[in-house]
C-alpha positions in Angstrom: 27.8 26.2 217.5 30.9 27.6 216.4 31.3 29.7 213.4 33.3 32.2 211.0 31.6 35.6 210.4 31.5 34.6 206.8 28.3 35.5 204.6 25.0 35.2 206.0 26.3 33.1 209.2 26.2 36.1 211.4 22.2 36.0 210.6 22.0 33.1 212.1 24.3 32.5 215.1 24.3 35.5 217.9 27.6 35.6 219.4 27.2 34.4 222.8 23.9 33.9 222.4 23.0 30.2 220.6 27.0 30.8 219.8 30.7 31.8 219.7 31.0 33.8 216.2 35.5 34.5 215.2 37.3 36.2 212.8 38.0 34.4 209.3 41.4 32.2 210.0 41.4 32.2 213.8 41.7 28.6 214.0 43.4 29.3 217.2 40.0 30.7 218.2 38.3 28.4 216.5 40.0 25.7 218.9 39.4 27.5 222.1 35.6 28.2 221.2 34.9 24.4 220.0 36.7 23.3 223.3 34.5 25.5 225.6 31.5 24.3 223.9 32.5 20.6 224.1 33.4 21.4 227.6 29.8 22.6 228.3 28.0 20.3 226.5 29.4 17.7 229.0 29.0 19.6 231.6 25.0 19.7 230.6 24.7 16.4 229.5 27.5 14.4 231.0 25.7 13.3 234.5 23.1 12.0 232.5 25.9 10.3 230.1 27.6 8.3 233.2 24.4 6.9 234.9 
């Protein structure tokens, strides 16, 4: 999950934990972090995707 620290979000999500947590506005952060969690999610799930 990727997520502004915006109200009670940073209750929820621990940064680096079940999470990447950024600034309000940094969409360029925002990009990277959703990337690298795509990029992992494949990486857990994508042998299983290709057989």
């Amino acid at each position: 999950m990727v997520a502004s620290r915006v109200g009670g979000v940073p209750e929820v999500v621990s940064d680096g934990e079940n999470g990447g947590l950024l600034p309000v506005g940094d969409l360029v952060g925002m990009a990277a972090a959703s990337l690298e969690a795509l990029k992992q999610y494949y990486i857990i799930l994508g042998n299983t995707l290709t057989k």
